[in-house]
C-alpha positions as CSV (number, residue, x, y, z in Angstrom):
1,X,19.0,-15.1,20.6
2,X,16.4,-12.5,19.5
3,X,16.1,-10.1,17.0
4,X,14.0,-6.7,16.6
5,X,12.2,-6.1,13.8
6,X,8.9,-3.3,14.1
7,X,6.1,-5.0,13.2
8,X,2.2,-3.8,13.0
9,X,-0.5,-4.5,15.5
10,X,-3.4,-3.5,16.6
11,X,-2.1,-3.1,20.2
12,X,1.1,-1.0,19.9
13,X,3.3,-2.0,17.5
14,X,3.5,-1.3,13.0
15,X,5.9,-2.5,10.6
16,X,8.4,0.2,9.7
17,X,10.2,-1.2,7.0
18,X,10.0,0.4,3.4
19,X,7.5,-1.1,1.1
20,X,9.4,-1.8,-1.8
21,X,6.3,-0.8,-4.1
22,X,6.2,2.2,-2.7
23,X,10.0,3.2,-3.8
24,X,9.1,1.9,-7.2
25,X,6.4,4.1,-7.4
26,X,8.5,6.7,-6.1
27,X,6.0,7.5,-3.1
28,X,7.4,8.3,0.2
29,X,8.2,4.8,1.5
30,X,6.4,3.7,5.1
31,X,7.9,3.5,7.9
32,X,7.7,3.8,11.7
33,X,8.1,7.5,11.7
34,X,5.7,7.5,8.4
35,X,3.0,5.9,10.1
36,X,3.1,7.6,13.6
37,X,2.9,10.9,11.8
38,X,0.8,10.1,9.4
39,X,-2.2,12.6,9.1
40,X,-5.7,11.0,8.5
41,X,-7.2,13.6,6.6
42,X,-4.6,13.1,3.8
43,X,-6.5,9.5,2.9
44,X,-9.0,10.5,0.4
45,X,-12.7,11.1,1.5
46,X,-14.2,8.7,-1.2
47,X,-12.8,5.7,-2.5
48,X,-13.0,4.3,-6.4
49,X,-11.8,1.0,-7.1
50,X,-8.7,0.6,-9.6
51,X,-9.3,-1.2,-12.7
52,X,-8.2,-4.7,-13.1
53,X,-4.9,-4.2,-13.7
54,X,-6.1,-4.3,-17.5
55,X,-3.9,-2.7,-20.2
56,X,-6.5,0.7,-21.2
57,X,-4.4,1.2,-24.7
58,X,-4.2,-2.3,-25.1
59,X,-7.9,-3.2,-24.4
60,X,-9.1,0.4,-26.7
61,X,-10.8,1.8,-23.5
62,X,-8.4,4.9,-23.9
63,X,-6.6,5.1,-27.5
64,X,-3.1,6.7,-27.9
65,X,-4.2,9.8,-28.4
66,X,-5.3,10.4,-25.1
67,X,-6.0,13.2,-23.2
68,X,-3.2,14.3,-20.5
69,X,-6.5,14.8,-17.9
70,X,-7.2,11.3,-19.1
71,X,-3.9,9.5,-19.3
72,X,-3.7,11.6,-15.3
73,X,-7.2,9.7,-13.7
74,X,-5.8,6.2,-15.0
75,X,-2.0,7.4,-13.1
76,X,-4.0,8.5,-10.4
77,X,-6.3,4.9,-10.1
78,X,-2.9,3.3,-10.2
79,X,-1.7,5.1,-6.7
80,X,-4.4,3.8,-5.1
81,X,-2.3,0.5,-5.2
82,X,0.7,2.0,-3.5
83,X,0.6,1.5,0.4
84,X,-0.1,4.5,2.6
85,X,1.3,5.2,5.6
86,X,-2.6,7.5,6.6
87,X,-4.1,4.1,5.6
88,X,-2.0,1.9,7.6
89,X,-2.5,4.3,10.6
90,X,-6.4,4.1,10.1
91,X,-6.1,0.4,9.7
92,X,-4.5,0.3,13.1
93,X,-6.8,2.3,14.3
94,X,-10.2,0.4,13.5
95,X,-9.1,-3.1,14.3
96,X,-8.5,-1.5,17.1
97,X,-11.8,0.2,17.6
98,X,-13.1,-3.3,16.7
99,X,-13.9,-2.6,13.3
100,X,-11.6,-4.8,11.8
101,X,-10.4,-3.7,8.1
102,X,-9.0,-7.2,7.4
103,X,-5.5,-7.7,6.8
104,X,-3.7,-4.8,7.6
105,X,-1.8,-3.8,4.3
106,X,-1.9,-0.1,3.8
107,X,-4.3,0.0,1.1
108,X,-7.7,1.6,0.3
109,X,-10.2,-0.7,-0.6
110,X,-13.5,-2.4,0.0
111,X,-12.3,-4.5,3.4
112,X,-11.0,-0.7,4.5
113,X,-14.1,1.2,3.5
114,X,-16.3,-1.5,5.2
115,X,-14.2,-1.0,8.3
116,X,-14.8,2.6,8.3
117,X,-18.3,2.3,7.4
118,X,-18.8,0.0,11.1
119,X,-17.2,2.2,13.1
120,X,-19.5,4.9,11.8
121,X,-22.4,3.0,12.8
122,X,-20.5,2.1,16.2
123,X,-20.4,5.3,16.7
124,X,-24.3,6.7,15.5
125,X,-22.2,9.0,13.0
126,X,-23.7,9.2,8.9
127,X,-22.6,5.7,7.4
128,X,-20.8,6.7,4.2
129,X,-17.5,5.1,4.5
130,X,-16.0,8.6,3.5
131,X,-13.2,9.4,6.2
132,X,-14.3,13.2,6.9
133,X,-13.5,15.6,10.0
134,X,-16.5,13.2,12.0
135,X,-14.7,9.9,11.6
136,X,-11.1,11.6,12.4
137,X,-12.2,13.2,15.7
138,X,-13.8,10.0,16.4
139,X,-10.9,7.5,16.0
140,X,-7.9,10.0,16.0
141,X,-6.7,10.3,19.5
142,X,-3.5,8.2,19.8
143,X,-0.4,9.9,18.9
144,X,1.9,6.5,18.4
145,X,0.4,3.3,16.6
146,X,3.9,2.0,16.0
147,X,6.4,0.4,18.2
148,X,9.3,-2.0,18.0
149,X,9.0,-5.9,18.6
150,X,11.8,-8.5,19.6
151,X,11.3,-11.7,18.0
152,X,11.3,-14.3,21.5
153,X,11.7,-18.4,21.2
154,X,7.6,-18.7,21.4
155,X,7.5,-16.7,18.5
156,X,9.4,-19.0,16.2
157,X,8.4,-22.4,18.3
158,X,4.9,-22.2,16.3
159,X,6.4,-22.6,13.1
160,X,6.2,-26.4,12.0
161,X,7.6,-25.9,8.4
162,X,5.7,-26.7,5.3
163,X,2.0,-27.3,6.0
164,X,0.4,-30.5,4.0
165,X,-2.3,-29.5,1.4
166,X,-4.3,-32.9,1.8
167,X,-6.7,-32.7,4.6
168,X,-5.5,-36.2,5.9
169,X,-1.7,-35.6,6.4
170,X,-2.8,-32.8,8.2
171,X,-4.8,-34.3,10.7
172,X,-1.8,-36.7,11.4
173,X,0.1,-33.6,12.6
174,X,1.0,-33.2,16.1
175,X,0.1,-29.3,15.6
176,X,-0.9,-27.2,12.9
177,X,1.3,-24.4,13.3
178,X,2.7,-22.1,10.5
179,X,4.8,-22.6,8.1
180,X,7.3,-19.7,8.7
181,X,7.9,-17.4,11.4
182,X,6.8,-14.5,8.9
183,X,3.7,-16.2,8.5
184,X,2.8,-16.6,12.2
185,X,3.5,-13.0,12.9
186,X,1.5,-11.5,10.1
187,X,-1.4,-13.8,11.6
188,X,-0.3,-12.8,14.9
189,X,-0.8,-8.7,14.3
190,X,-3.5,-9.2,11.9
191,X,-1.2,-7.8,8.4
192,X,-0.2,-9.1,5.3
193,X,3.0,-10.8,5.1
194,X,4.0,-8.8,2.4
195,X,4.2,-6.0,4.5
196,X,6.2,-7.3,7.1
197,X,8.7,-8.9,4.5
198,X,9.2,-5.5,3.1
């Protein structure tokens, strides 16, 4: 028996279920179709970190009489926390470009901007990790980074069910597989397992 689920890698296939985050947020959610025509130059150029998921009313860093422009750069900090479909398509992208953006998840971050800042050098282009018209022309050439996947009978024979945290019941195994198929597929194309649950 096999299944088909879409799934992302950094050969030819993406996951193309909605993100559940994304509905709450009410953003678009991602999907196969999201991804594939996802347009690079809508990730933006510059990236500022989010804060700490840290209460700003709460903590007296904005007071209750804020500012709409002010209460509108805290919304917007917050979206940078909702997967992208551009994102996910660039994360496809540089892994496979070998500038590998960590786990695939279709957020901006650190592990994303340091991906784009490699392939900059890789490519002799300005390192700023800002994705500008040089760094789409460069890695933008591939019109499909999504495709479907059928879950086969080697892809569930390397789960071995719950993993032992004590180092020494783990070297008695036979073989350290992983402890669900999910798991061994998100390893498999490089991605978060929340985004291939979703």
């Amino acid at each position: 028996m096999s299944r088909t689920v879409c799934l992302l890698a950094f050969t030819t296939t993406m996951v193309c279920f909605p993100l559940a985050a994304s509905a709450a947020s009410g953003a678009e959610p991602i999907s196969a179709t999201s991804i594939n025509a996802a347009r690079l130059d809508a990730i933006p150029a510059s990236y500022e970190p989010a804060p700490n998921n840290v209460d700003p009313i709460a903590t007296g860093s904005i007071g209750a009489s804020a500012t709409s422009a002010q209460v509108a750069t805290l919304v917007r900090k917050s979206e940078a926390e909702v997967p992208s479909a551009a994102v996910a398509k660039l994360q496809v992208l540089l892994d496979r470009a070998g500038a590998s953006p960590g786990v695939i998840d279709g957020l901006d971050g650190a592990n994303f901007r340091n991906a784009v800042s490699a392939f900059e050098a890789m490519k002799r282009l300005p390192e700023d990790a800002k994705i500008g018209p040089q760094v789409i022309a460069a890695i933008d050439g591939v019109n499909q980074v999504i495709g479907s996947y059928v879950i086969e009978a080697q892809d569930i024979a390397v789960v071995v069910g719950p993993i032992p945290k004590d180092y020494a019941r783990m070297a008695e195994m036979k073989y350290l597989g992983y402890a669900t198929v999910t798991e061994g597929l998100a390893e498999r194309f490089h991605m978060g397992e929340d985004l291939l649950k979703a």
